[in-house]
C-alpha positions in Angstrom: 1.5 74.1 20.1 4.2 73.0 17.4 6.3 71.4 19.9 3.2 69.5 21.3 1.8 68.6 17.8 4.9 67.1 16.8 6.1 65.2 20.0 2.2 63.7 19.6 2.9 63.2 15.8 6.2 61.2 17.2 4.4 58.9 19.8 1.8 57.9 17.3 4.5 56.9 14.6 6.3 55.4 18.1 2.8 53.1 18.7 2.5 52.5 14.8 6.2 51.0 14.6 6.2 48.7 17.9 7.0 45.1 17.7 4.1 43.9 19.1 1.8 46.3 16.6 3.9 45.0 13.7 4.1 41.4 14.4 0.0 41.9 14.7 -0.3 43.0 11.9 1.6 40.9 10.0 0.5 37.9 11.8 -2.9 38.9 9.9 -1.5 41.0 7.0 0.3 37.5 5.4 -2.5 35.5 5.7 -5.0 37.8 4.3 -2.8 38.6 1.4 -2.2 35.1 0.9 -6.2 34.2 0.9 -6.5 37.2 -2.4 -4.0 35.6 -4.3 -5.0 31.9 -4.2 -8.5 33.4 -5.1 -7.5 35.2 -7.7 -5.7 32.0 -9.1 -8.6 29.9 -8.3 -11.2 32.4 -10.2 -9.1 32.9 -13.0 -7.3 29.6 -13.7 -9.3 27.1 -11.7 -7.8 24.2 -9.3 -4.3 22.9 -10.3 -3.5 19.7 -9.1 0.3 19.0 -10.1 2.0 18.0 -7.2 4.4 21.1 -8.4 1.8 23.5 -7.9 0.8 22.4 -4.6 4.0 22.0 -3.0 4.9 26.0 -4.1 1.0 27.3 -2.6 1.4 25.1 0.5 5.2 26.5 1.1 4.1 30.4 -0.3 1.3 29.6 2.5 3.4 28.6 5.2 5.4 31.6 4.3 1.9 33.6 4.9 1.5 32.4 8.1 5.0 32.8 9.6 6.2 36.3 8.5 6.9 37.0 12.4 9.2 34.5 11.8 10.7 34.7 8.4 13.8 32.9 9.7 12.7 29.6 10.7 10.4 29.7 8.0 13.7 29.3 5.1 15.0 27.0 7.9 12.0 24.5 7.4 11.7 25.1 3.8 15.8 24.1 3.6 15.6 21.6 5.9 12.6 19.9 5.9 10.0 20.5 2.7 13.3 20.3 0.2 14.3 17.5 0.7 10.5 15.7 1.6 9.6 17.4 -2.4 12.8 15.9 -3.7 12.2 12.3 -2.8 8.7 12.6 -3.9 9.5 14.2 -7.3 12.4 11.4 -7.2 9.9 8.3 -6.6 7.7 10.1 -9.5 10.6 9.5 -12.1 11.4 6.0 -10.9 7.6 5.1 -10.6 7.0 5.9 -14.1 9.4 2.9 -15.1 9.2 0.3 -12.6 7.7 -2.2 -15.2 10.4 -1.9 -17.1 13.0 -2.8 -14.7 12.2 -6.4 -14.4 9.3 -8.2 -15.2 6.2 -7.9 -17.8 2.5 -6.4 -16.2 0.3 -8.7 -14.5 -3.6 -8.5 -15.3 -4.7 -12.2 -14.1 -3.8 -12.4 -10.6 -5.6 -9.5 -9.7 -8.7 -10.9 -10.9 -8.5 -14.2 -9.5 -7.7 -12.7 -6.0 -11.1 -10.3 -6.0 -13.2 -13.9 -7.2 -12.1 -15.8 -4.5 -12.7 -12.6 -1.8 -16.5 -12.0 -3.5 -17.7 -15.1 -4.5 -17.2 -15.3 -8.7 -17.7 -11.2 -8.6 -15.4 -8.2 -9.3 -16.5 -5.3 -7.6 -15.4 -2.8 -10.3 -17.5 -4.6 -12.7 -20.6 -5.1 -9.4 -21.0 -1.6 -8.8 -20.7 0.0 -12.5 -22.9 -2.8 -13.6 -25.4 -1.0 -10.8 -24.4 3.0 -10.2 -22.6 4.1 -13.3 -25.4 4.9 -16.1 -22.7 6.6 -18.5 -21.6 10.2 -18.7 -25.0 11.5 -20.4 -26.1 10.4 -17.1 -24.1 11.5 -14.2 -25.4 11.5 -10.6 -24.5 13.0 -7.4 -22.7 9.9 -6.3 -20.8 10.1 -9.7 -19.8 13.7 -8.2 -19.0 13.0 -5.0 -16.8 10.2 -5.7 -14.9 12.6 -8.2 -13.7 14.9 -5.2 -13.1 12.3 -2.4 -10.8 11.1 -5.4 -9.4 13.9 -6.3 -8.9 14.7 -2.4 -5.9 12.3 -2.1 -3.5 15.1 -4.3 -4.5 17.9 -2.0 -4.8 16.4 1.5 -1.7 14.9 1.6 0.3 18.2 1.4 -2.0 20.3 3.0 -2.1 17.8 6.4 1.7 18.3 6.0 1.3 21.9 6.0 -0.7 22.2 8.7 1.7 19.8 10.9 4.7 21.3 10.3 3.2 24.9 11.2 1.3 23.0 14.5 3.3 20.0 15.6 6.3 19.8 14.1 7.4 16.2 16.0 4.1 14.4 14.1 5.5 16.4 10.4 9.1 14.9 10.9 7.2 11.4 11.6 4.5 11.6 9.0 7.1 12.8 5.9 9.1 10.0 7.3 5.8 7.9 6.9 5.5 9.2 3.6 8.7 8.4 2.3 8.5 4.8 3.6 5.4 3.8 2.0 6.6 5.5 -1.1 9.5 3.7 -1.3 7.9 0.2 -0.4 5.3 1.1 -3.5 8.2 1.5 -5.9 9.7 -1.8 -4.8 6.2 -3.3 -5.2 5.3 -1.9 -8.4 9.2 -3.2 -9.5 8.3 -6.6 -8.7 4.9 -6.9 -9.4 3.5 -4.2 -12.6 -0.4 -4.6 -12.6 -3.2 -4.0 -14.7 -5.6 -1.9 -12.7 -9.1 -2.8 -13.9 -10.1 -0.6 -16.1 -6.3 -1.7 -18.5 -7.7 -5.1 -17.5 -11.0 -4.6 -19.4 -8.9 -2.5 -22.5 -7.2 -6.2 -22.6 -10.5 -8.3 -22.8 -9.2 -9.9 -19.8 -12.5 -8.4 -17.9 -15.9 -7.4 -18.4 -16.2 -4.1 -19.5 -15.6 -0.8 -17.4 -15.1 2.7 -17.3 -12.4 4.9 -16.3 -14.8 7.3 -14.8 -12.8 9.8 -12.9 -11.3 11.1 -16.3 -15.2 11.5 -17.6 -16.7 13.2 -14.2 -13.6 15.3 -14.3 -15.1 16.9 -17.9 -18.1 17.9 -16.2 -16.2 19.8 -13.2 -15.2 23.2 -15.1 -12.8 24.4 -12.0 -11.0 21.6 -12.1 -8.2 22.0 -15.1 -7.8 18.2 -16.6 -4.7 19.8 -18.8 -2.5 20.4 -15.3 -3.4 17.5 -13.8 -2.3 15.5 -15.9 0.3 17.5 -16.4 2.6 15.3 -14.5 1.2 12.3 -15.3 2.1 12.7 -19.1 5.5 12.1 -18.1 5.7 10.4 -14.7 2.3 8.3 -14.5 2.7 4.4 -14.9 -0.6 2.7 -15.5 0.2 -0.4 -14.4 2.2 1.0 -10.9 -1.8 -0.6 -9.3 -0.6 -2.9 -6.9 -0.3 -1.6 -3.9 -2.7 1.6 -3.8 -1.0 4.3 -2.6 -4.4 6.3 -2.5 -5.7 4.1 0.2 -2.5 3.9 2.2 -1.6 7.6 2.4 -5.1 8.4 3.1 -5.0 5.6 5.6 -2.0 6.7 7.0 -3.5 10.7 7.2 -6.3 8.7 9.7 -3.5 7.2 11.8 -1.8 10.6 11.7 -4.2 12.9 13.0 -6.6 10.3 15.2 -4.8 11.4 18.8 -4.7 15.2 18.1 -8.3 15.1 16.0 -11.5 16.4 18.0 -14.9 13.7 18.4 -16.3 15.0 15.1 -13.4 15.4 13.1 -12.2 11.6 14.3 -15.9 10.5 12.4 -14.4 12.0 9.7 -11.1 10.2 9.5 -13.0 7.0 10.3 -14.6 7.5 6.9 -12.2 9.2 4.9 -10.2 5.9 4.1 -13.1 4.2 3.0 -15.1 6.8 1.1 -11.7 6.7 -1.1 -11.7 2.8 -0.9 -14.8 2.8 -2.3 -14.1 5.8 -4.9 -10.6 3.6 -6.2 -12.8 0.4 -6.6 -15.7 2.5 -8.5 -14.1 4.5 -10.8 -12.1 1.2 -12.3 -8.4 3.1 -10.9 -8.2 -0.4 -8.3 -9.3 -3.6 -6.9 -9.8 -3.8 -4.1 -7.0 -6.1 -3.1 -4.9 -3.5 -3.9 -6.5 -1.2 -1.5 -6.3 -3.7 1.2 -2.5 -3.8 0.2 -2.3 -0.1 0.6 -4.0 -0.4 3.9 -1.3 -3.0 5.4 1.7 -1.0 3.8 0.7 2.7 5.8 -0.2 0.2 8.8 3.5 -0.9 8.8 4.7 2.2 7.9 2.9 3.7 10.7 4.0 1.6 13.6 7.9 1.2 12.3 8.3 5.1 12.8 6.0 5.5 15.6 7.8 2.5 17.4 11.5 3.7 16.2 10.3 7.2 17.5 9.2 5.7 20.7 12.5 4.1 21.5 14.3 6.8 20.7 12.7 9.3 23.2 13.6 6.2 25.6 17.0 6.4 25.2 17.2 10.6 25.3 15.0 10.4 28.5 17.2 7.2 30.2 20.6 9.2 28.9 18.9 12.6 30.6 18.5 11.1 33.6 21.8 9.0 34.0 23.7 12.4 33.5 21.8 13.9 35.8 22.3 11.1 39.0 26.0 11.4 38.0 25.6 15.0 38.1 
């Protein structure tokens, strides 16, 4: 009876300790574990939006998800989210200075610009004048457009996550995107520092508005205001408006994920960019010019490496088969 209680005692252990038991279990062990922790963070400190923050969840989460295959996990981190975190902490430094590098802030342009597209109006000023009754008086809307805004910090990291871990070709191209429109805003923002409108009002130069994200934020006791900003206390440039890169990388999260998106969530791609156009242009952080800047930036951004991907899979497939007629 010994002998046969311990050789059944050895197959068990055996069936406990297989690969394929232990890469199950691990393939829902990580992500489990992973899911406690952010809620315990969550509960106990609320949301953190520093770009610092989310880069070290999204990695620890990759890191969740892909502890059957630890390995290429440091690989990608090395290789692929370094650097990507690096050039985006990099164009946070520079940003915060590019209207000191050459030329003074503009506040006038701007203004002129949204006249002659609306007829003598400003948006901004059209839709406080009409939604925003103060913040004794928030609404729904006021809500609403609080977390579409707030959105942009998130989504953009988390659609990289979720590409590198699913389709790894589109994450090389969409960083690449990322960097591109990044850059192209710095150059902008070098050249041409503007006033977004609710500066332009501080100066007199427009009818009065509010910088109602900051005030909504209050009232939203998950969100911590403190580690938002706490980036922007160092890095943030108030006159970096022109163009938006809200509305182009939320633009460019659309053009991303359109081919691979089912029916219902391509609705919701349709109407992402423009729920945050119109969130930018309420809350006094942009005109709308600059929005429509953003737009045309991701746009180019978006076909450049699409194209320059394109002709590159040319030239391996021509080169492929040329070695293999000579073959």
């Amino acid at each position: 009876m010994q002998a046969v209680n311990g050789s059944s005692v050895a197959s068990v252990a055996e069936r406990m300790y297989e690969p394929g038991r232990v890469r199950r279990r691990l393939s829902w062990a990580g992500p489990s574990a992973y899911g406690v922790a952010l809620s315990v963070v969550v509960i106990s400190d609320g949301v953190t939006l520093s770009r610092g923050h989310l880069l070290v969840w999204i990695v620890l989460g990759l890191l969740a998800f892909s502890l059957t295959n630890v390995r290429g996990w440091i690989r990608g981190v090395v290789l692929e989210w370094l650097p990507f975190a690096l050039i985006l902490s990099a164009y946070d430094l520079l940003r915060g200075h590019a209207d000191t590098l050459l030329f003074s802030a503009h506040v006038r342009p701007q203004i002129r610009v949204e006249e002659i597209l609306f007829f003598g109006s400003v948006p901004t000023v059209w839709l406080q004048e009409r939604l925003w009754d103060g913040s004794g008086n928030l609404h729904w809307y006021d809500y609403a457009t609080c977390v579409v805004y707030l959105s942009y910090f998130a989504a953009t990291y988390l659609v990289a996550g979720f590409l590198w871990f699913g389709a790894r070709s589109l994450f090389r191209r969409y960083v690449t995107m990322l960097v591109i429109l990044a850059l192209m805003g710095f150059a902008t923002y070098a050249l041409f520092p503007a006033a977004p409108p609710w500066l332009a009002s501080h100066y007199g130069q427009l009818d009065p508005t509010t910088r109602s994200v900051a005030v909504i934020w209050s009232e939203i006791p998950v969100v911590h205001v403190n580690t938002f900003f706490e980036e922007g206390s160092q890095y943030a440039n108030p006159v970096a408006a022109v163009p938006s890169l809200h509305a182009a990388f939320t633009l460019l999260i659309t053009l991303i994920l359109w081919r691979p998106a089912p029916p219902w969530g391509r609705l919701v791609l349709a109407v992402y960019p423009w729920a945050m156009a119109f969130a930018l242009v309420y809350t006094a952080e942009h005109y709308f010019v600059d929005i429509l800047l953003g737009w045309i930036y991701a746009l180019v951004a978006f076909w450049t490496v699409s194209r320059l991907a394109e002709l590159l899979a040319e030239r391996r497939l021509r080169r492929d088969h040329g070695g293999r007629a000579f073959a």
